[in-house]
NUDO-85998 format. One record per residue (C-alpha): residue number from 1; chain; z, y, x. Coordinates in nm, 3 decimals. Last residue first. Layout:
<nodes>
+-----+--------+---------+---------+---------+
: num : cadena :      pz :      py :      px :
+-----+--------+---------+---------+---------+
: NUM :      A :       Z :       Y :       X :
...
+-----+--------+---------+---------+---------+
</nodes>
This chain:
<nodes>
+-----+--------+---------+---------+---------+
: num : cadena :      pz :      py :      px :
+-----+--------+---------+---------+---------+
: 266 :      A :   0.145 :   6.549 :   2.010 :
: 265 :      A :   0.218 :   6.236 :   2.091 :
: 264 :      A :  -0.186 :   6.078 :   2.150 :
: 263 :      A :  -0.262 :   6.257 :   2.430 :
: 262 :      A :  -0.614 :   6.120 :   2.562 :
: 261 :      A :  -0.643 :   6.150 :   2.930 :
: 260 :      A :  -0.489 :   5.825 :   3.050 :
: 259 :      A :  -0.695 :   5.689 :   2.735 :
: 258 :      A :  -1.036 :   5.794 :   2.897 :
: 257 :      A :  -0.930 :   5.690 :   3.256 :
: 256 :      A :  -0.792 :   5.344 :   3.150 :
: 255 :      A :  -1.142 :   5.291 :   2.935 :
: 254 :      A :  -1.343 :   5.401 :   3.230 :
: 253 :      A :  -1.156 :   5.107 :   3.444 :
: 252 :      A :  -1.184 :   4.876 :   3.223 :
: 251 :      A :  -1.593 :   4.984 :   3.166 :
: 250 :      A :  -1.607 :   4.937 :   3.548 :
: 249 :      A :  -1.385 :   4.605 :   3.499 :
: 248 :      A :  -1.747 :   4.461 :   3.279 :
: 247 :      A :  -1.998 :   4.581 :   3.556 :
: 246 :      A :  -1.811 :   4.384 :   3.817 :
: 245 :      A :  -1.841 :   4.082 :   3.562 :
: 244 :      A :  -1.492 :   3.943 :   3.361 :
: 243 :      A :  -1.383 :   3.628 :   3.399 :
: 242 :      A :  -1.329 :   3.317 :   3.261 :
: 241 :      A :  -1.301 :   2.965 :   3.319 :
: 240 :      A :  -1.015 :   2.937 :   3.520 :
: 239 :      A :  -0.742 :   2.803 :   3.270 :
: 238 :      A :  -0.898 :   3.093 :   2.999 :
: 237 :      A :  -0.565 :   3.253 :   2.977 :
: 236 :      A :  -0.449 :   3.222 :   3.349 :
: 235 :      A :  -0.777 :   3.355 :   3.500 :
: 234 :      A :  -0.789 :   3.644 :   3.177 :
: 233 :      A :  -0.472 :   3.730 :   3.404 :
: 232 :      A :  -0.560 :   4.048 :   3.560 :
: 231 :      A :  -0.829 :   4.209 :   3.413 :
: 230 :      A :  -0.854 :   4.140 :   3.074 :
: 229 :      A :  -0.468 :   4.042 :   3.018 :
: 228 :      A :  -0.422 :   4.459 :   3.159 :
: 227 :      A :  -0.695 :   4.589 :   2.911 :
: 226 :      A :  -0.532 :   4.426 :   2.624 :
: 225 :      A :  -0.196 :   4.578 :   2.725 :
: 224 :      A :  -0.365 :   4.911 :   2.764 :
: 223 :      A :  -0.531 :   4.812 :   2.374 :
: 222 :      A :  -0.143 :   4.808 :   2.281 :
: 221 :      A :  -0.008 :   5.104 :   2.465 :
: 220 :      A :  -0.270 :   5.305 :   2.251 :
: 219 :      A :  -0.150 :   5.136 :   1.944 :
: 218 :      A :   0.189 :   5.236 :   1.972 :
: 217 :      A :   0.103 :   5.617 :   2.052 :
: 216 :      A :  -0.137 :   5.547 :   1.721 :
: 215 :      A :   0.203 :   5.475 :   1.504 :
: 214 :      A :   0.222 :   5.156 :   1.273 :
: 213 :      A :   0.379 :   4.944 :   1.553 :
: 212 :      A :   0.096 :   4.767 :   1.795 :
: 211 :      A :   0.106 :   4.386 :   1.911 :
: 210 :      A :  -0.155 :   4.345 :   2.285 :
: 209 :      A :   0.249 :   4.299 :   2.467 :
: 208 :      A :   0.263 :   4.013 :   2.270 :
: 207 :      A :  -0.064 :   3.837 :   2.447 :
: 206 :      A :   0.142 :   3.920 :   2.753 :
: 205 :      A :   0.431 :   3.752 :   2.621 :
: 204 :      A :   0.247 :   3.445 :   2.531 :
: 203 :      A :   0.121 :   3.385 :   2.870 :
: 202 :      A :   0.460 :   3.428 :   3.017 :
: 201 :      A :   0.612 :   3.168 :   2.771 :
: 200 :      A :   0.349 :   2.919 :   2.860 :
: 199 :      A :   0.073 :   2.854 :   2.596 :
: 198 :      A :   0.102 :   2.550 :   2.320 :
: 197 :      A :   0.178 :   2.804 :   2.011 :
: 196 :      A :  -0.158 :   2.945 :   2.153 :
: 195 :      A :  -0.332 :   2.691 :   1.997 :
: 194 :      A :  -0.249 :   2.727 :   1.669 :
: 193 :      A :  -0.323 :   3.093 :   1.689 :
: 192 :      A :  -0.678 :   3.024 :   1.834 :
: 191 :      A :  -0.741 :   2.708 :   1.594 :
: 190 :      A :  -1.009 :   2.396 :   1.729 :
: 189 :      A :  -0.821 :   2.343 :   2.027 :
: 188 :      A :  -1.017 :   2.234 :   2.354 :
: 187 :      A :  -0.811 :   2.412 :   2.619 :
: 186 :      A :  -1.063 :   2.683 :   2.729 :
: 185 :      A :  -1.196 :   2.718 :   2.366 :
: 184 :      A :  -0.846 :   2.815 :   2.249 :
: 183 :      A :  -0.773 :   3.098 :   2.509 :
: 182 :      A :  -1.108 :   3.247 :   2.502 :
: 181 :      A :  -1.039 :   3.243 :   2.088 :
: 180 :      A :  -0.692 :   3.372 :   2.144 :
: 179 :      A :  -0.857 :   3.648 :   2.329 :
: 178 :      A :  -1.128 :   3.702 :   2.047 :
: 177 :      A :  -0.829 :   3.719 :   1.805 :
: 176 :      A :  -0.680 :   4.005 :   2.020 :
: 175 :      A :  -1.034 :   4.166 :   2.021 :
: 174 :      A :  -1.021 :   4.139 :   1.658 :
: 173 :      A :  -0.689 :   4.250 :   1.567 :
: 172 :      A :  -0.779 :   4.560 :   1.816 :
: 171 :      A :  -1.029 :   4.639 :   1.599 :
: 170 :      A :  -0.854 :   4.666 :   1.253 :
: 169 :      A :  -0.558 :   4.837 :   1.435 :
: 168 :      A :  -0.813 :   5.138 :   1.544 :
: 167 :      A :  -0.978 :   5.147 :   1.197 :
: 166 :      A :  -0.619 :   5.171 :   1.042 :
: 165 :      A :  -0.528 :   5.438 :   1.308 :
: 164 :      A :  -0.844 :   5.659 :   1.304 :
: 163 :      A :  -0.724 :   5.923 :   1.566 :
: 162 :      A :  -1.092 :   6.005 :   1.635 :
: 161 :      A :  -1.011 :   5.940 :   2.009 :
: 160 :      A :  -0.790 :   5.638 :   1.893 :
: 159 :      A :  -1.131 :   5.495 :   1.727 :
: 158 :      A :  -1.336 :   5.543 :   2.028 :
: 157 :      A :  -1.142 :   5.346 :   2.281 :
: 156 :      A :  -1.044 :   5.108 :   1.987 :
: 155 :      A :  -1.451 :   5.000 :   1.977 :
: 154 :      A :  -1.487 :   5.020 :   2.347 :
: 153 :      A :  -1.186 :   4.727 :   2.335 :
: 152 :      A :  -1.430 :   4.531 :   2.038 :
: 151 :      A :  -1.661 :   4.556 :   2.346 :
: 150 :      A :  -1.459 :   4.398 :   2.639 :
: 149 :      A :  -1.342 :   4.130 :   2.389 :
: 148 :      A :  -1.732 :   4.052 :   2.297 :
: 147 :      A :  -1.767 :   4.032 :   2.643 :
: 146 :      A :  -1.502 :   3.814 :   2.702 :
: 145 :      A :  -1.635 :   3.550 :   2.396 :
: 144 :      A :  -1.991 :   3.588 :   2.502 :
: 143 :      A :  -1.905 :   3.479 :   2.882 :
: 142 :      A :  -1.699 :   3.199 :   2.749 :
: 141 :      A :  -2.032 :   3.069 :   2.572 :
: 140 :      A :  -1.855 :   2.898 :   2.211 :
: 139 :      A :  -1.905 :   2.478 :   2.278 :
: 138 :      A :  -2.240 :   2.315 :   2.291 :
: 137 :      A :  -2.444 :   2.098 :   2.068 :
: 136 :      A :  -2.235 :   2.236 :   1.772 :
: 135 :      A :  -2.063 :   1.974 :   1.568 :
: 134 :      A :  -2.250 :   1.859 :   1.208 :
: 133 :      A :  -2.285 :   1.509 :   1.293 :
: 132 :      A :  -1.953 :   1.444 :   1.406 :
: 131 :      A :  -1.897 :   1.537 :   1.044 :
: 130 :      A :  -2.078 :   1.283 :   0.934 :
: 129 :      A :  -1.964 :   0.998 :   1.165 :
: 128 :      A :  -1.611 :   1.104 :   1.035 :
: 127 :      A :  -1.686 :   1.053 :   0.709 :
: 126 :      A :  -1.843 :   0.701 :   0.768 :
: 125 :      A :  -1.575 :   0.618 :   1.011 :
: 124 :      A :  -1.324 :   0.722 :   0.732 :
: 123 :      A :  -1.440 :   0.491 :   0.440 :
: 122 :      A :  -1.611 :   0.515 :   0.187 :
: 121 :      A :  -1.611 :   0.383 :  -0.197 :
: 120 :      A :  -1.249 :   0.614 :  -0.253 :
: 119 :      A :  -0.897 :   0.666 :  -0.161 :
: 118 :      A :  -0.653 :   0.849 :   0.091 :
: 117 :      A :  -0.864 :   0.887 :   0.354 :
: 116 :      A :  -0.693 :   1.026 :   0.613 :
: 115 :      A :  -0.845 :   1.322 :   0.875 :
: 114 :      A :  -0.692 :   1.461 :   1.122 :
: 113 :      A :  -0.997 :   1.508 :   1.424 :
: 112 :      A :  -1.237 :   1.504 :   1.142 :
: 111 :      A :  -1.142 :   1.792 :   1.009 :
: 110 :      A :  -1.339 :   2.055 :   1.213 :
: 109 :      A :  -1.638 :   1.842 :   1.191 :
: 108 :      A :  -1.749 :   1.979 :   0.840 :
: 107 :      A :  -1.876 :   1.751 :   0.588 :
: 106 :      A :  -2.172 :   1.825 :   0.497 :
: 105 :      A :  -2.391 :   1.522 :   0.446 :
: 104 :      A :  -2.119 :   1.350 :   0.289 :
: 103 :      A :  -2.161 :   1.527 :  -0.044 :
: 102 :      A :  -1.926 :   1.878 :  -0.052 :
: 101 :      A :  -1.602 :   1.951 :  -0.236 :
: 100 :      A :  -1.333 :   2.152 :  -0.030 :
:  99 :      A :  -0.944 :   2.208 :  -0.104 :
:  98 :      A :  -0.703 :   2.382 :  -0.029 :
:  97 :      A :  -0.302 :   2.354 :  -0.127 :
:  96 :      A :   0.055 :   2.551 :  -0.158 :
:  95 :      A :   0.332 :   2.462 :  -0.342 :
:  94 :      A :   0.500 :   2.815 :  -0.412 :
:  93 :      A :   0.598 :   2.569 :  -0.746 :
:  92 :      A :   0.397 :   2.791 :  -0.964 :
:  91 :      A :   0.115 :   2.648 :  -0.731 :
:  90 :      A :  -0.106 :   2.814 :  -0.485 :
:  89 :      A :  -0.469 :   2.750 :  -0.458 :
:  88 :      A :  -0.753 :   2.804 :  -0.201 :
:  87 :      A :  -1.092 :   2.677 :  -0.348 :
:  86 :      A :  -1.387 :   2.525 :  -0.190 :
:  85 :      A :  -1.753 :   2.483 :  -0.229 :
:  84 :      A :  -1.925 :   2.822 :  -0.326 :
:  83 :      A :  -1.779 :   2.974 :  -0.062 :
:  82 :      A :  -1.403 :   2.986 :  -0.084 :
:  81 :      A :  -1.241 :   3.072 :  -0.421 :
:  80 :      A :  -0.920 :   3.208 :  -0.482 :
:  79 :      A :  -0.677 :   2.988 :  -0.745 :
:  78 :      A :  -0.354 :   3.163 :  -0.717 :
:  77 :      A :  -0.033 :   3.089 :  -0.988 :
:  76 :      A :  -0.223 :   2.696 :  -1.082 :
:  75 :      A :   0.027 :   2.547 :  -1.330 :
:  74 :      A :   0.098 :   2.137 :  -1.221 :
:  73 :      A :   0.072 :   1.876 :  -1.477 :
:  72 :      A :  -0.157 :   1.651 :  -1.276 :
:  71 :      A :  -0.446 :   1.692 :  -1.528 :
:  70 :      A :  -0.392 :   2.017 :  -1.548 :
:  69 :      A :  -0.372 :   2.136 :  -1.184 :
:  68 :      A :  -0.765 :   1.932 :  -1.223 :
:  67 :      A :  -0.858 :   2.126 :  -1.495 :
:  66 :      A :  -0.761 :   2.429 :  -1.277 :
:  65 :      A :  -0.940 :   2.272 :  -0.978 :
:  64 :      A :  -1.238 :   2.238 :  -1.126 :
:  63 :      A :  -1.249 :   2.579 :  -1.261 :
:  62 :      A :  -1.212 :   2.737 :  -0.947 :
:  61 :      A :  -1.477 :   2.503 :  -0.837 :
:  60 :      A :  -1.778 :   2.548 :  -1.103 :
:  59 :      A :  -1.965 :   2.201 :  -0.972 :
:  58 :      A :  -2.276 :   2.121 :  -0.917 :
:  57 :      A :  -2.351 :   1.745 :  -0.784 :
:  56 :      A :  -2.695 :   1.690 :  -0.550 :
:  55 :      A :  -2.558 :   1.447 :  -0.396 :
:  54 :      A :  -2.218 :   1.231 :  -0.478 :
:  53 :      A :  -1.886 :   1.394 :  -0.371 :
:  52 :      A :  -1.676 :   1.405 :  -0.090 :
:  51 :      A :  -1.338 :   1.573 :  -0.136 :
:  50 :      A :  -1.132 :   1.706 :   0.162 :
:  49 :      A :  -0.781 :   1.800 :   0.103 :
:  48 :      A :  -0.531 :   2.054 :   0.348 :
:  47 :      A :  -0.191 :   2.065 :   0.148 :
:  46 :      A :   0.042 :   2.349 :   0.266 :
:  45 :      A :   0.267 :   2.267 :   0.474 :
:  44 :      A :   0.644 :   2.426 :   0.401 :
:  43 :      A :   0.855 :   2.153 :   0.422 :
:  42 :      A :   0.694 :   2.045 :   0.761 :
:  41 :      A :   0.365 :   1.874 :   0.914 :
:  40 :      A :   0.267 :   1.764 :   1.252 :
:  39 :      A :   0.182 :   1.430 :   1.087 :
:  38 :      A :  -0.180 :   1.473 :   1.212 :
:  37 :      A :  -0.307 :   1.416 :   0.889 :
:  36 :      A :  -0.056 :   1.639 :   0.706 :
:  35 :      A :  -0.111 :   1.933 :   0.969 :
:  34 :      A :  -0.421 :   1.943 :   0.882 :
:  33 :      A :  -0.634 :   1.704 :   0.721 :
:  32 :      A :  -0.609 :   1.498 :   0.352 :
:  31 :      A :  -0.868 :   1.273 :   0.212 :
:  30 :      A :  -1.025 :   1.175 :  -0.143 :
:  29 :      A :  -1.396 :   0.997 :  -0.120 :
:  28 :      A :  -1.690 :   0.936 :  -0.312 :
:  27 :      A :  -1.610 :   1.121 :  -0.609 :
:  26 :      A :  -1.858 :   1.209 :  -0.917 :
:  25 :      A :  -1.750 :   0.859 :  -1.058 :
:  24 :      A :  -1.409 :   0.956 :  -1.103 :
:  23 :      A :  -1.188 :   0.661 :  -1.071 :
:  22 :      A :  -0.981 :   0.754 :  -0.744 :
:  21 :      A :  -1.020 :   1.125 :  -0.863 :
:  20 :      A :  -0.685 :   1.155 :  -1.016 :
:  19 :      A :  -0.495 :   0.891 :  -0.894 :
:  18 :      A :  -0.547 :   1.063 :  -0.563 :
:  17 :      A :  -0.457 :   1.413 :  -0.682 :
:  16 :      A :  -0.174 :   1.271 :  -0.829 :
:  15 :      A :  -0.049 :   1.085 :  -0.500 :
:  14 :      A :  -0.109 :   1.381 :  -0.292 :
:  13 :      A :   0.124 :   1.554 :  -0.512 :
:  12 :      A :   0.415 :   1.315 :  -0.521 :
:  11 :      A :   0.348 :   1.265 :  -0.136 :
:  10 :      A :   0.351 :   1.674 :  -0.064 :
:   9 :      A :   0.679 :   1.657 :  -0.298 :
:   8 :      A :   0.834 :   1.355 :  -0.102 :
:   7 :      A :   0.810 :   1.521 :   0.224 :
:   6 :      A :   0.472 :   1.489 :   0.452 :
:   5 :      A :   0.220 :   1.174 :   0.439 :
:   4 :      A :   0.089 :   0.915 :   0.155 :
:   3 :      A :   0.223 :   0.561 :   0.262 :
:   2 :      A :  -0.109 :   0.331 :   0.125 :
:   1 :      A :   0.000 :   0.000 :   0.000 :
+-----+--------+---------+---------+---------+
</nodes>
């Protein structure tokens, strides 16, 4: 007999959604990913579920799901589509689940990695052989990913000049996320904040240092802290794979010299 995964209530609910579909002749497959399938989960996981269906089936997912909250006896709080093929719900409970409906053919390879099949006519090599199917040929360019760092930090440059502060945060959220993503792609993980849960103490802290306050003085030290990782210990963050070109610190440097300049307390 199958032992569904996490506390009793992500069981009691994984068990529903199973029973559920196990008979449904629309449904190839019913499997769980994430934290569940790794068994890295805790009390407050949200459900991660993967339905295959037969080809060429249309389906209206937010209101799949609700009749399906129904059928289980749950109330759906949050139902927020994804796409056209997947659905983000939370339950009156603060219960918390996704879910994705696709035929075989497109099953994404990010999952396959965790994923349990909890019922249905296939079984997980064939899933998994499909979603192996769908990886890239090659992993992210590291060059791309620093450069696109270098530019988002242009981009915060020119906002704190205009003294744009929600424009300026926006940016430097993404050139943070682009280190995590150097960081990630480096080490093999498929999740840039996930991944840097793994990172050294002294890594982390200098990724820290790159968090602003709601004030633009604050978000001026911030980008500097970017600027600092980027040129002196992008070594350490991408294990050795990355660096920046001579032409890439000149910008650094301009950058330093533009925001040493800029007065941002008065």
């Amino acid at each position: 007999m199958l032992e569904y995964p996490g506390t009793p209530e992500h069981q009691r609910l994984l068990r529903a959604i199973t029973e559920r579909y196990a008979a449904d002749e629309r449904v190839l497959a019913v499997a769980v990913f994430g934290s569940l399938g790794r068994g890295t989960w805790d009390p407050y996981s949200d459900l991660d579920l993967d339905v295959v269906t037969i080809d060429g089936l249309t389906l209206d997912v937010p209101e799949e799901v609700r009749r399906l909250c129904a059928s289980i006896g749950e109330e759906p709080a949050v139902v927020v589509p994804d796409r056209d093929d997947a659905a983000d719900v939370v339950l009156a409970s603060l219960m918390g689940f996704s879910i994705r409906y696709h035929p075989l053919a497109t099953t994404s390879p990010n999952i396959v990695d965790s994923l349990v099949v909890l019922a249905g006519r296939i079984d997980r090599a064939a899933i998994v052989e499909a979603g192996l199917a769908n990886r890239r040929a090659r992993s992210p360019d590291m060059a791309d990913l620093v450069g696109a760092c270098v530019r988002h930090a242009v981009n915060v440059d020119v906002s704190l000049h205009r003294r744009r502060f929600w424009l300026a945060y926006l940016v430097l959220h993404e050139a943070r996320e682009g280190v995590l993503r150097i960081f990630a792609s480096s080490r093999g993980a498929q999740r840039p904040y996930h991944g840097l849960e793994a990172a050294d103490q002294a890594l982390k802290t200098c990724v820290g240092r790159t968090l602003p306050r709601h004030d633009l003085p604050s978000l001026q030290r911030a980008l500097l802290a970017l600027l600092d990782l980027l040129e002196h210990d992008l070594a350490a963050l991408s294990a050795g794979q990355a660096h920046l070109t001579e032409a890439q610190r000149t910008i650094v440097a301009q950058l330093r010299a533009r925001q040493a300049a800029l007065d941002l307390d008065s």
